[in-house]
C-alpha positions in Angstrom: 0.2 -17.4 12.2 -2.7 -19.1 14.3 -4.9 -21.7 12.7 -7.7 -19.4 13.5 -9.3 -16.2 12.7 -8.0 -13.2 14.9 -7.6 -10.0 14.9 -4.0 -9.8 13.1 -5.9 -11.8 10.1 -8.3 -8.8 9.7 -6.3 -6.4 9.8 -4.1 -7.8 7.2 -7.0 -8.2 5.3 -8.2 -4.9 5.3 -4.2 -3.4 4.5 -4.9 -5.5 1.1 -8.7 -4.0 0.7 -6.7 -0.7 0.5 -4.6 -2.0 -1.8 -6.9 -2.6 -4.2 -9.1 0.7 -3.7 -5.8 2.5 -4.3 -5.5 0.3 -7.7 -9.2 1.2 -8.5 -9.1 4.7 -7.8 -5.6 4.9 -10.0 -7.1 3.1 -12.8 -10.4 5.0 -13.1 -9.5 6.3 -16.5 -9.3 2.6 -18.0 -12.0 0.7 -16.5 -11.5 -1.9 -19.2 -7.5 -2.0 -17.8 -8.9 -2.6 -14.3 -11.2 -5.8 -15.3 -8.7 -7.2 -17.3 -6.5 -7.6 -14.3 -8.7 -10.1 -12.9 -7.5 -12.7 -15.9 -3.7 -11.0 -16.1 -2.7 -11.5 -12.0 -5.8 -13.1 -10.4 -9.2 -12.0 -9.0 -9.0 -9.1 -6.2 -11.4 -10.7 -2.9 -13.3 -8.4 -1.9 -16.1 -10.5 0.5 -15.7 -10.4 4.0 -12.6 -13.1 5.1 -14.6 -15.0 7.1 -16.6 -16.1 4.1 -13.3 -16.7 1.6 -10.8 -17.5 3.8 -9.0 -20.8 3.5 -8.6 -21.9 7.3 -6.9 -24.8 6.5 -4.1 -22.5 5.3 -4.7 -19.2 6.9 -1.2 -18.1 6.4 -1.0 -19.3 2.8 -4.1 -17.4 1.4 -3.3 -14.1 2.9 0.1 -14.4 0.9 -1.6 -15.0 -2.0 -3.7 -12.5 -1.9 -0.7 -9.7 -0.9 0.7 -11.3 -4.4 -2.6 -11.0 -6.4 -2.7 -7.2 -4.8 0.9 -6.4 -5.5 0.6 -7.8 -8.9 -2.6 -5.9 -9.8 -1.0 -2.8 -8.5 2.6 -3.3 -10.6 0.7 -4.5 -13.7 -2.2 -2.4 -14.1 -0.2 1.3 -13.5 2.8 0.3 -15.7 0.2 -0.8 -18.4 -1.8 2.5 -18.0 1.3 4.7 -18.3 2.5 2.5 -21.6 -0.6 3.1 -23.2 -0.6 7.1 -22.4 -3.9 7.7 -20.8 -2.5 8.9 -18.0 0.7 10.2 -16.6 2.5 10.0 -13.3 2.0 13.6 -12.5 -1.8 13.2 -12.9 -1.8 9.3 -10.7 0.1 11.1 -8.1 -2.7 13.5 -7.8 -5.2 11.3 -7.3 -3.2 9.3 -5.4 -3.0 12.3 -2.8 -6.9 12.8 -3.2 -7.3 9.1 -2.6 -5.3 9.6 0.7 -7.2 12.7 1.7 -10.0 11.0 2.0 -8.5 8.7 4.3 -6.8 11.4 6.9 -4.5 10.2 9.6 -5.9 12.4 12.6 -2.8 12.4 15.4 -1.3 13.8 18.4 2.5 12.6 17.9 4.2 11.2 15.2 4.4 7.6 16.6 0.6 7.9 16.1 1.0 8.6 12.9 3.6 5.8 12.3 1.1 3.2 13.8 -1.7 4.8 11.7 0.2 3.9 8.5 1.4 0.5 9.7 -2.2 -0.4 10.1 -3.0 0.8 6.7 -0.1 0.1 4.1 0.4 -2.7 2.9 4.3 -4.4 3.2 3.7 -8.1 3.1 3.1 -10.3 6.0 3.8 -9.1 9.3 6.4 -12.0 9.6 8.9 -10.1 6.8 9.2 -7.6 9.2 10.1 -4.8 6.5 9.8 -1.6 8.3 12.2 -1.2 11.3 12.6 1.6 13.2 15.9 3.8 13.9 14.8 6.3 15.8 11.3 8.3 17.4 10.6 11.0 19.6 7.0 12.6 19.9 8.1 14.7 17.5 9.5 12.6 14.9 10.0 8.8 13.7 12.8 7.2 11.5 12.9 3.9 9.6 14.2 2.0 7.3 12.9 -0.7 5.0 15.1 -3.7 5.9 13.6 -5.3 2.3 12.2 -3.8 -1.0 8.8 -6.5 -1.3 7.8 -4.2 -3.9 10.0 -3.4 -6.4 10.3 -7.6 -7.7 6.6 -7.4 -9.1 7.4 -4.1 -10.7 10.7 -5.7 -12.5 8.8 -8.8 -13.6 6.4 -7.0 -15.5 9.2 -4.7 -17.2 7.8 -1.6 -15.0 9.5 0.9 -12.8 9.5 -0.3 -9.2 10.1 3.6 -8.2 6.5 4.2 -9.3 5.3 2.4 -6.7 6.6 4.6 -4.4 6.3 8.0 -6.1 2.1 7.0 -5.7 2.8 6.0 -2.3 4.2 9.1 -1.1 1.8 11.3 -2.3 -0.8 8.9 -1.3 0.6 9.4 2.6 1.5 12.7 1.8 -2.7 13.3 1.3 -3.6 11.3 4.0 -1.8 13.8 6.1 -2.2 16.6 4.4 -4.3 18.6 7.9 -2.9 16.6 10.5 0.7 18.9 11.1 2.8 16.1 10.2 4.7 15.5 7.0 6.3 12.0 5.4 9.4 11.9 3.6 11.0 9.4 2.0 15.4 9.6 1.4 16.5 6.1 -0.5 15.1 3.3 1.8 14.8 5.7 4.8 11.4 6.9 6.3 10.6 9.9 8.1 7.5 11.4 9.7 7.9 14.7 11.4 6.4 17.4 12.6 5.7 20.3 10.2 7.7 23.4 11.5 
């Protein structure tokens, strides 16, 4: 990554803003659960990155925040369903409000693919995790070459397949009008248009 602020920068920035409104949003039940996070996996940024970012190591900072977001998000959900105030069925809920209230608006499914590369969060764009097998206007395949999730899950003693049980039904509502549904098959992606 470039020693300077650009556009790739932001917009990794913002993927890990989402991150943590998700985490927010999941965790309303517990406020207490949500603050405590800041001393369990580290603070959550939330000023603009021109005002926190480390230029001296650009690269560097962004990774840590991914880790401080992927930690909050791994910690504070397998804590909230340990302690019983809230189950997955009633998360995934709200994590499909949460996502209707971000809709993906789009004329092919490419679009929509872009759309949620722009707005999920799967590391640095150097891990290259999503890659794709196959798209038509129609339709898009791919496959996640490497699971960045599921290790912050396991070092906390959670369930890894939480994570994306919330994520699916958080896509799942941000596409809820927009003719287009997401679904998931092992480590294989799909977006396609609704019949």
């Amino acid at each position: 990554m470039s020693a300077f602020l650009g556009p790739i920068h932001y917009w990794l920035y913002n993927k890990i803003q989402l991150q943590e409104d998700f985490t927010k949003a999941l965790l309303q039940s517990d406020p207490a659960l949500y603050q405590e996070l800041d001393s369990l996996c580290g603070e959550a940024e939330r000023r603009p990155l021109e005002e926190v970012i480390d230029t001296g190591n650009i690269h560097g900072w962004l990774q840590g925040q991914i880790l401080i977001a992927e930690s909050r998000f791994a910690l504070g959900i397998t804590r909230l369903l340990d302690k019983s105030t809230a189950d997955l069925k009633t998360l995934k809920a709200i994590a499909c409000d949460f996502g209707s209230g971000r809709p993906i608006q789009a004329a092919s499914a490419p679009e929509v693919y872009k759309a949620l590369q722009d707005l999920l969060l799967d590391g640095m764009p150097c891990d290259h995790v999503n890659q794709l097998e196959e798209q038509d206007d129609s339709h898009v395949t791919w496959r996640q070459a490497i699971d960045l999730h599921g290790s912050h899950w396991e070092k906390i003693g959670g369930n890894g397949a939480h994570y994306y049980e919330l994520r699916t039904s958080l896509v799942s509502g941000m596409l809820k009008d927009s003719g287009f549904v997401f679904e998931k098959n092992g480590s294989v992606f799909t977006i396609k248009g609704q019949a």
